[in-house]
N, C-alpha and C positions, 0 to 999 in steps of 0.2 A: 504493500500500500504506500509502503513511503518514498518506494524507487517511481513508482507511479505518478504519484504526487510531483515529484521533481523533474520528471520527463513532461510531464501537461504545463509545467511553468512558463517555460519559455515557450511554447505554444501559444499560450494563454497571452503573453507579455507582445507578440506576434501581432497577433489579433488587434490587440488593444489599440498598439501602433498603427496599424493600418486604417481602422476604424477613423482614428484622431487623428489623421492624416486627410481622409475621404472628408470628415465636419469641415476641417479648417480650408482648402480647396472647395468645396462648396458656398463656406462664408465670404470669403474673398472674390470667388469671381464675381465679375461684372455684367451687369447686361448689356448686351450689344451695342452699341454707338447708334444711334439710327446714321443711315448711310445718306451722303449728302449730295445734290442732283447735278445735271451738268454743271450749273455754276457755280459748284463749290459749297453753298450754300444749306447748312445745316437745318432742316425739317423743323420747325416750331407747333405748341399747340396752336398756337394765332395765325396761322397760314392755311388757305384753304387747300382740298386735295385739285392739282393741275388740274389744269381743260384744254381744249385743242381747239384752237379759234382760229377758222378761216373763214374764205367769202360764201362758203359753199356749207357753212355749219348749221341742221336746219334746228326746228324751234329755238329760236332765237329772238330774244325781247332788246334792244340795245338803247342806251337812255345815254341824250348828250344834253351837255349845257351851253345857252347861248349866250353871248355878252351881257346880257339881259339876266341873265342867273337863271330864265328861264329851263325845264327840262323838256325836251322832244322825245318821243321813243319812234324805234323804225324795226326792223327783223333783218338788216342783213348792214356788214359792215360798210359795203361802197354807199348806201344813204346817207351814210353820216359828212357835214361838206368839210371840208380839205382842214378849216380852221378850226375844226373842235375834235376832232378827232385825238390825242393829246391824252383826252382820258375820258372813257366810255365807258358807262355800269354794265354787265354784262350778266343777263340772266339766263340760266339755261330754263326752259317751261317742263321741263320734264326732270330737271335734278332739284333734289333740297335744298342744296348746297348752294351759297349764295345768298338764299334770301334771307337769312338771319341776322344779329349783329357784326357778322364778319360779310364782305361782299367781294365780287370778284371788278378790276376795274382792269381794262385793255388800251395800251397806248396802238391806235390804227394806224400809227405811221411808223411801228417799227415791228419786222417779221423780223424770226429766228431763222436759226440754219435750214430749219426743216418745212420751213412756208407756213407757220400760224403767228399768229399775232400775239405780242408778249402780252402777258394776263398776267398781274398781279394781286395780293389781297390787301383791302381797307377795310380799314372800319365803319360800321354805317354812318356813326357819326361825324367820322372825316369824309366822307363821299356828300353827306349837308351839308358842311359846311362850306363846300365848293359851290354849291347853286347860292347859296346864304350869302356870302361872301361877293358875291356877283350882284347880288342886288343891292345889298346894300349899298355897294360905290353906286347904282345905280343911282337909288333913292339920295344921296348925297349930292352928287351931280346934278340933281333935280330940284333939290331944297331951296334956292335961292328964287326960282318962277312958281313954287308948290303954292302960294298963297292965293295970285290974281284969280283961279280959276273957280275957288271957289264962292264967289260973286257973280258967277258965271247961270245964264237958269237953267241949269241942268234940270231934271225929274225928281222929287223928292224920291230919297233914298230911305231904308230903315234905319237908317241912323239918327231921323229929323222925329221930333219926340213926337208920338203918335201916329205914325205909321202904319198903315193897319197890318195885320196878316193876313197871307194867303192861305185859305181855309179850302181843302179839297184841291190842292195841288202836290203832282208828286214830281220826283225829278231824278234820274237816275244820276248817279255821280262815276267816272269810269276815272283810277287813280292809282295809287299806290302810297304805301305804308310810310314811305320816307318824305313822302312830298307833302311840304308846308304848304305851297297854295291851294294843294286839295282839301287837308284837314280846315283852313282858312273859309274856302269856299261851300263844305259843310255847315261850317259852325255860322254861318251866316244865311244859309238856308233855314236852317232851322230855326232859326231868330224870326226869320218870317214867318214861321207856321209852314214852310213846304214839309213834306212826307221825303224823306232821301233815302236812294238805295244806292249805297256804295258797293262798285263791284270793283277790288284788283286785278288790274289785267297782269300782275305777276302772277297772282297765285290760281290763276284760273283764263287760259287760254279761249275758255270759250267765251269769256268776260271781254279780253282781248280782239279774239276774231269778229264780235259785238261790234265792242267800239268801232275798229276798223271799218263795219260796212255801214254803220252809220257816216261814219267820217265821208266816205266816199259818197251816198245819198247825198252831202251834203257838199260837195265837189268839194272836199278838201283831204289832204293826205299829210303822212308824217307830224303830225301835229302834235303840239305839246301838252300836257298835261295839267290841271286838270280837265275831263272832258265833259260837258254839261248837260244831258238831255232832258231839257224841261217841257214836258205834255208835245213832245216832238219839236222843238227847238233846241240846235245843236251849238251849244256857246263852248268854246274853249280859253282856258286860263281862268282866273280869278280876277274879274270885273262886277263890283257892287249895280254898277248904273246897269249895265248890259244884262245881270240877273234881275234886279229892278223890273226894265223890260218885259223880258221873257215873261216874270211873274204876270204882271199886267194883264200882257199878252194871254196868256194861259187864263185868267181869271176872266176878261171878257169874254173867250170861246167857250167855256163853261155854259149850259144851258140853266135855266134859272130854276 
């Protein structure tokens, strides 16, 4: 028993080693590096996954901005004109990806090696504050004639204290989640008393291919956002007088 005993030792001592060799090899390794893309460029959580963006990419939503801070949307990247091309929102209508806090943004004037257009990721609220930021010089640039016009007889607007509302008008609103002048153009519908139905043409193509054939009915194309269908009046952008209008308009055709 005790030649036994003395021969399982070092056995035993064997074992141990090897074991507390295997833990500590276990503890120490590392996980894999994530691997970094053509450009060198190491993978972050805040980067969205790649897209392949050409002329020829189909469902495709693309949103530019005009000197105006205005935003336009069109489906293919030759629509968009020479001068804003620079940095385009870039939806795919069939991926997730993109329309969250993180967005995908493509400069149209520069291709890679392989013929797609480079596509980068922002933030939504850096991708605002580029329309933002547009209007505002706008608005400044503007401040020094802002006064004369309003002495001007324009149409009482709902701004002017008793105003009536529009009672039994509805107005479909065609927009998207990041756009101020849509949310703007809502909340000023509703101050009237209109009934609004918001539809996003990001998050619903069919909302999108909507809007479009209204657009066209209405000899217009490419147009910027937001879109207005008021009792079949087709206003685009955020203009108080022009919804004014419209209402009017809508409220007279109403039968009594």
């Amino acid at each position: 028993m005790i030649t036994s005993s003395k021969m399982s030792r070092p056995t035993s001592h064997a074992l141990f080693v090897t074991l507390a060799a295997c833990l500590a090899l276990s503890a120490c390794k590392k996980p894999p590096a994530p691997s970094a893309d053509e450009t060198g460029a190491t993978p972050t959580s805040n980067e969205l996954p790649p897209i392949d963006l050409k002329d020829d990419t189909a469902n495709l939503l693309l949103t530019w901005i005009d000197d105006k801070g205005d935003f336009h949307v069109v489906q293919k990247p030759p629509e968009v004109p020479k001068e804003n091309r620079s940095q385009v929102r870039v939806v795919l209508t069939t991926h997730e990806e993109g329309t969250g806090q993180l967005v995908y943004v493509a400069n149209l004037s520069e291709v890679t090696p392989s013929g797609s257009y480079r596509v980068k990721t922002m933030s939504r609220a850096a991708w605002d504050e580029l329309g933002a930021s547009k209007r505002k010089a706008r608005l400044e640039a503007l401040a020094p004639s802002s006064a004369p016009p309003a002495t001007s007889s324009a149409p009482a607007t709902s701004s002017a204290p008793g105003a009536p509302l529009a009672k039994g008008i509805v107005a479909t609103l065609y927009g998207a989640s990041w756009c101020k002048p849509c949310h703007d153009t809502e909340r000023y519908l509703k101050q009237r008393g209109v009934t609004v139905i918001h539809k996003d043409i990001e998050e619903s193509e069919v909302a999108a291919a909507e809007m479009r054939q209204k657009l066209a009915r209405a000899g217009r194309s490419g147009s910027s956002i937001p879109v207005i269908d008021v009792m079949g009046q087709i206003l685009v952008g955020f203009n108080p007088m022009a919804l004014d209008q419209a209402i009017q308009a809508a409220a007279s055709a109403k039968p009594l």
